[in-house]
Structure formats: C-alpha cells, structure tokens
C-alpha positions, 0 to 999 in steps of 0.5 A: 454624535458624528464621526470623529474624523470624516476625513478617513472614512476612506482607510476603512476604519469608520470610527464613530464614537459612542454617546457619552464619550467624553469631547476632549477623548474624542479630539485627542483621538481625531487629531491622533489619527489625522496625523496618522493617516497622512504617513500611513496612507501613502505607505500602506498603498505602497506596501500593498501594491507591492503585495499584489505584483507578488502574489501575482508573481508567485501564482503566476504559471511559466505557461502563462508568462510565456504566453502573454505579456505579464499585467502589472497591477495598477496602483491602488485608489483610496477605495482600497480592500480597506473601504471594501472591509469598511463598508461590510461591517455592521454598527456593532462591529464599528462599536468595537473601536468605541471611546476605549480604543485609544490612539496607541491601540490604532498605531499598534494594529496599523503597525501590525498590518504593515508587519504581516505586509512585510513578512516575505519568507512566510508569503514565499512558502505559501505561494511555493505550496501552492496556496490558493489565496490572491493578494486580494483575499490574502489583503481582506483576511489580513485586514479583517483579523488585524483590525478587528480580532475575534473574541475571546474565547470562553474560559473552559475553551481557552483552557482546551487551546492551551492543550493544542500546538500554537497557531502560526502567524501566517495569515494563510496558513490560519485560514487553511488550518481553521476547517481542518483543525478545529478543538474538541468540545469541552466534553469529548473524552478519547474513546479507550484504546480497541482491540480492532483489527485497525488498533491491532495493525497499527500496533503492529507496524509501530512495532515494526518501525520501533524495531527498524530504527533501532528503538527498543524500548518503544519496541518493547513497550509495543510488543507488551500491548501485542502480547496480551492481544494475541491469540493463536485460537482467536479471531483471524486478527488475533491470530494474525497478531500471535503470528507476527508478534513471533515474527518480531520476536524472531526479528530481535533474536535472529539465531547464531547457527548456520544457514541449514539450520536457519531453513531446516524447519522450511524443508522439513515433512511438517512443513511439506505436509501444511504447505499442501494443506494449505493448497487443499483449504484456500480457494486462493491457492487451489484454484490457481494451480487448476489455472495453470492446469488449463493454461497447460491443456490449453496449450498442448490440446490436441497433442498425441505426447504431453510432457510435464517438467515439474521443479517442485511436485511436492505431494503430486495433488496438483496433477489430480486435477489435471488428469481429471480433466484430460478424461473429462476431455478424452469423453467428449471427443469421439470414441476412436480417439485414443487419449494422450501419453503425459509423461510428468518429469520431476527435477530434484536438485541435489544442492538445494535443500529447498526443493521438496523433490531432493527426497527421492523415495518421497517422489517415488510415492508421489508418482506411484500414487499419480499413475495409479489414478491415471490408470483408473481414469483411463489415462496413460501416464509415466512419472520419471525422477531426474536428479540434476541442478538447474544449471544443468538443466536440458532437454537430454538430461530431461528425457526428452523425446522428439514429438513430445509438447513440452510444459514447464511448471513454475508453481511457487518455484521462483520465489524460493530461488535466490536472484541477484540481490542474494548472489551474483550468479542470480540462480533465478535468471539461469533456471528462467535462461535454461527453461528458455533453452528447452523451447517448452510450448508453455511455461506457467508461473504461479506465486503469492501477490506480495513483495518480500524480496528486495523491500526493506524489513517494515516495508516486508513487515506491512506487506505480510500483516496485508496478505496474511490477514486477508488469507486468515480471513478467508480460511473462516469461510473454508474451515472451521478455527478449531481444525487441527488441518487449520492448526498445521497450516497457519504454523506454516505460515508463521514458518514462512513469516519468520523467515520472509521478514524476520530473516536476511541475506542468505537466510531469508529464502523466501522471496515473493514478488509482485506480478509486475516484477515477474512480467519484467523478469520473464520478459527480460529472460525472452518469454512472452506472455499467453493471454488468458482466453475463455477456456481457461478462466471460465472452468475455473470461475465455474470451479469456484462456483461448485465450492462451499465458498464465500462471495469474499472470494473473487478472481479477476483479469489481472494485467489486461488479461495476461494473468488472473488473481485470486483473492478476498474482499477485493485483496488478490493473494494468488496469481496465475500466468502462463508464457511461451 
C-alpha cells in the first residue's frame, strides 16, 4: 500500500501503513495529520530556529564574540534535522508508527518535542556546565527519543530500574549519564564489605566526618566496625586502624584536666626513649637527620671551630653520626692537619615542659656519652648546657666565642613550638627572629611532611591515616612486628596522634607543617635557603644503599633542590632542608 500522506514526508515521519490495515483508519489517520501538519510545521521551524540562535549564544565564547561578527543561524528549510532523522530510519523502525499509531499518539508526541523545545531553565543549566552537545545534535537526539521511544525493557531489568534514581527529563543530561551510569545485570550481587586497607580507611574517615558534624550515632555505628578490625598485633593497616580508633575515641572524650597534664605523657622518658626509637628503626627519620649532618659539614668545612646550638638534643644519637663523619674526613686530609674543635650548645627551656632538654642531669649524660666517642674517634669535643627561653636567646648568653662557625640545629624543633594561631605572641616567629640574630652560617630544618597545624580535626584526621600508614608500612621492611622496640615506638605514636588530631587549642602541641609552609615562614623570618649539592645528597643516598633496606624507600630533590624528602612508595614522611 502507498504512503498515506506524501505531502509530509518532508517533517520526517514517513508514515507508511502496513497491508491489511483497514481504508477508513488510514484516511482518518491522513486527513488527521494533514491538518496537523500545516499548524505545526511553521511552529516547529520557529521553535527550532529559535533553539539554534541559543545553543549558539550559550556556546559561544566572549573571545569569539569580540573577535568576529556573531553568525546568526538561517531560518531552517523543509529538509529540517526531521528529514535527516527520516531518511536514516530503516522499515522496521517506520513499522512502529503502524495502523495502532492513531492520531492522539502523533499529536502527543508532536506536543512532547515542542515541550522539551521550550524547556529554557533545563537548556541554560546544560550550556552553563558546559555541555558539549550543539543544537543540531541536541535537535537529533530529541527528535529521535520523542518520536521513536526505546523499547521496553524486559521484566526482570524493569525491575532493576526501579531500584535506581529516576532519570531527568533533560535531553543532555540522558545522553551524558547513558555511558557513565548504566544497571547492573540482573545477576550481580555487591561483593561483601573487605577488610582492605581502602575499606578500613574509608571507615575511618566516616568516622572522622561523623564526628565533625556532630553525628554520633553514625559515628558510633562506625566505630563499632573500627572496633572488631583493629588490632594492634596485625598487619600495618590493623594496626593503623587501633591507633586511630583511640584517637577517635580521644577525640569523643577529651580529658577535664589542665594543659600539664594534657602533654605530660609527650614529655615523659617512655615517650623520650620511643621517640629515638623511632629515629634508630625508620630509614625515613634516621637518614634525615644525617642530611642535615651534611648540610652542617658542608657549610662549616674548613673551619678550625664549629660550634652547634642544639634546641632539642634529645639522647645525643644524631651527633654520633656527625662525629663520624668529621673523622672519616680529618683522615683523608693530610696528617699535619689538626682536626676541628666542635663545641655542641644545648638550650634547655625552663618554661616549657616540651622540650626534651629541661632535664638537666639527663643532658649532662648525654654530653658525657657524646665526648667520650669523640675522644675515641679522635675528635675534640666540648658539650655545654644553657638554661635560658628562646626569647632570651643570644650569642652571649650561648657561649659564644669570636672565630667560631656556628650551626643552628632545628630537627623537629618547630613543629612543638606554638605559632600564631596557638598565640599572639607566636613563639615560632621570635625563636626563628632570635636564631636570625645569631648570624649562624647554617640553620637546618627537619620535620614530618604532613599539615597538623592549622587544618581542621578531619582535615588533620585524613592527613595522619596518610602519613602513619605509610610509616607503618615501612617499619615491616625494617623490624619485625613482633619487636618490643617496635611495640614502644608505634605507642609513641598513638601519643602523638591523640594529641596532633584529637587534641585543641593549647593542648594540641604538636603541630607539623608541610615544607611549602616552612619555605614561607623561614623566608618571612629572613633566611634564604641552601641548595642541596652533591656532597650532601650522595652520602646519604650511599647511606641508604648500605641498610638492610626495601626499594619502597625512596629520597628525592624536593622543591627544585632546596630540601630532600625521604619516603615510602612514593609518599614522603621526612624532609630535610638547610638555610642561611
């Protein structure tokens, strides 16, 4: 049988009806849509048009209006993106308007195109996004799902779409959610929570969130989970999770009792003695302070009189390694050449019970054990105590003497001093102003690569799960889990993750900073920093070489070779730079 209706093949409906189709339908359904077609055709053009000059507007760039004349679009033809459509569809597609598509169907699909035409507010939000759809693929896609719909689905995925979030009626944001978004078959079952280190994590930071929203009930849920996966004998993930599972519970039950007694378990000998612990085990921490090592020697090479102001001396082991070295070097030199005086200077702050150096007695130890292995590796050195706060700091009060090189060593020093946001006197700027004062030929800064300073509780929260992890994990490639060194070291740093995250105000003391924050604050203060030449990164790259050591551990120029960063799997966790 012919068509219906040749007179509007042109709008792109190619109605053609089917054999055995009864003659009076086919009429109705000719004189129907012949009468349709002269009110729609002129308002479909001109809604069209219409579309194009805003698709145009919206897309258009401000450099390209500037640039040339805008190009208005010309008023569509008859051979309209209808007849495009039309003459790409095949005879089963043209059988879908067969004799049961009547002439209420065709005026409501004709309706519906013209609806979605006019649907500004949806259009303006596509093209603001930056929707990469023209009007002409925008005219097609609407045109195809309006006249001819998709199929219905089967039963048993009809079932599954109910299950999903309803789709939009935005034309564009069908087809850009159509790749992204698609169900699952009918046979897939969501595998079973894991106990993976991302599941654990992503725990964790729920937890984390819960709690800083003030959600306790999602945060107890949480916790319960944290609960039963924690394990303090586990793998480095397990492990990591029992140490911030305390730390979340610290965070719910912060203690009533005064700042002292907040920090007292930081100052105490346990956590003095795991502290060094953890410089002897951790690649990371041990070789960053034989950096700055270098960076010292460096800089004082060739001076008869080094003299080393130390903040924190803690037990002395960094100075091991120094004095080392200065023999390594005093042999290779010639034999008349007499070897350098070091004097090393330990500040004790009476005010602060931060510092690991209040303890006088305890320092006096530490310096008889440091000249006794001067004096058998053949170098002369003298240990002195000075009992004075930072903000008297000077080169008199320091010992110090005319012809001297002096060093400044800042090794995890600043992180522990409050800045501006703990007080408006900012104790960090005036000890950084006072070493300035001092004109030393070298300061060396190093610190944990991880900002717990000024970022908010999760935000401090997500950086400690980051850093600790990665520092767990390395710890399996230097000592076995089952040490009772390893034991005192990670209860260390529990310590320090209760009070770096759970902790506020003037209670929380410590305070890391990323090295981008410390190149501004020692700028500011008036230092400049050292490059990082050979002499310092090669031994210490050989250094790590020499260990019992895992290729996860990696050290890198950090900063266009002002510092170096020492790290695992690609995560840096120390960092070493040096100022003057």
């Amino acid at each position: 049988m012919a068509s219906g209706f040749p007179p509007t093949r042109e709008l792109g409906f190619g109605f053609e009806a089917e054999p055995g189709t009864r003659p009076e339908d086919a009429a109705l359904l000719k004189r129907s849509l012949t009468e349709m077609e002269e009110r729609r055709r002129q308002q479909l053009q001109q809604m069209l048009f219409l579309r194009s000059v805003k698709q145009r507007t919206h897309l258009a760039s401000p450099v390209g209006l500037l640039a040339s004349p805008p190009r208005l679009p010309t008023p569509l033809k008859s051979t309209s993106s209808l007849t495009t459509v039309s003459s790409e569809l095949t005879p089963q597609r043209r059988a879908d308007f067969g004799p049961d598509m009547g002439s209420d169907a065709m005026r409501n699909r004709l309706q519906e195109l013209e609806r979605r035409l006019l649907l500004d507010d949806e259009d303006d939000e596509t093209c603001a996004s930056g929707s990469a759809l023209t009007g002409a693929e925008w005219r097609g896609q609407a045109v195809q799902q309006i006249i001819f719909p998709p199929p219905p689905p089967p039963p048993v995925l009809a079932a599954a779409k109910k299950l999903l979030p309803s789709p939009t009626n935005s034309a564009s944001s069908t087809v850009s959610s159509s790749a992204s978004s698609s169900p699952p078959p009918p046979s897939f079952t969501p595998p079973p929570p894991s106990s993976s280190s991302s599941s654990s994590r992503h725990v964790l930071l729920d937890a984390a969130a819960s709690i800083d929203d003030g959600n306790l009930e999602a945060a107890e849920a949480n916790l319960a989970v944290l609960k039963r996966s924690a394990n303090p004998r586990g793998d480095a993930e397990q492990r990591l999770t029992a140490i911030m599972f305390a730390t979340l519970l610290a965070r719910l039950n912060p203690p009533r009792t005064g700042r002292s007694k907040a920090i007292a378990e930081l100052c105490s000998g346990e956590h003095l003695a795991a502290t060094q612990m953890l410089y002897d085990l951790s690649p990371c921490f041990k070789l960053s302070l034989i950096a700055a090592n270098f960076a010292i020697l460096e800089a004082v090479k060739d001076q008869p009189k080094i003299h080393i102001v130390d903040l924190d001396v803690g037990q002395g082991r960094q100075y091991d390694a120094l004095i080392h070295a200065l023999a390594d070097r005093h042999r290779c030199r010639p034999s008349s050449a007499r070897p350098p005086a070091v004097k090393i200077t330990a500040v004790a702050d009476p005010t602060t019970l931060l510092s690991g150096n209040y303890d006088a007695s305890r320092l006096s130890e530490v310096g008889g054990r440091i000249a006794k292995l001067a004096e058998r590796a053949g170098v002369g050195l003298r240990f002195t105590i000075v009992s004075r706060r930072a903000s008297e700091l000077d080169a008199a009060s320091l010992g110090y003497e005319p012809g001297e090189a002096l060093a400044v060593n800042l090794a995890f020093v600043l992180s522990r001093v409050a800045d501006e946001s703990v007080s408006p006197a900012n104790p960090r700027d005036e000890l950084l102003r006072r070493v300035r004062a001092l004109r030393p030929a070298v300061v060396t800064l190093v610190e944990q690569e991880i900002n717990t300073n000024t970022a908010a509780f999760s935000g401090r929260f997500a950086e400690t799960c980051g850093h600790l992890g990665a520092l767990l994990e390395s710890l399996d490639a230097t000592v076995a889990r089952e040490s009772s060194e390893r034991e005192r070291v990670e209860a260390g740093l529990a310590r320090r993750a209760v009070n770096s995250v759970a902790r506020e105000g003037a209670d929380r003391v410590e305070r890391c900073e990323v090295l981008g924050k410390w190149r501004a604050r020692m700028g500011m203060a008036g230092f400049q920093p050292i490059p990082v030449g050979p002499q310092v990164s090669e031994p210490v790259k050989a250094r790590l070489a020499s260990f019992r050591s895992n290729p996860g551990f990696t050290i890198k120029d950090e900063a266009g070779g002002v510092a170096l960063g020492f790290g695992w799997m690609g995560r840096v966790l120390t960092v070493c730079s040096a100022w003057r």
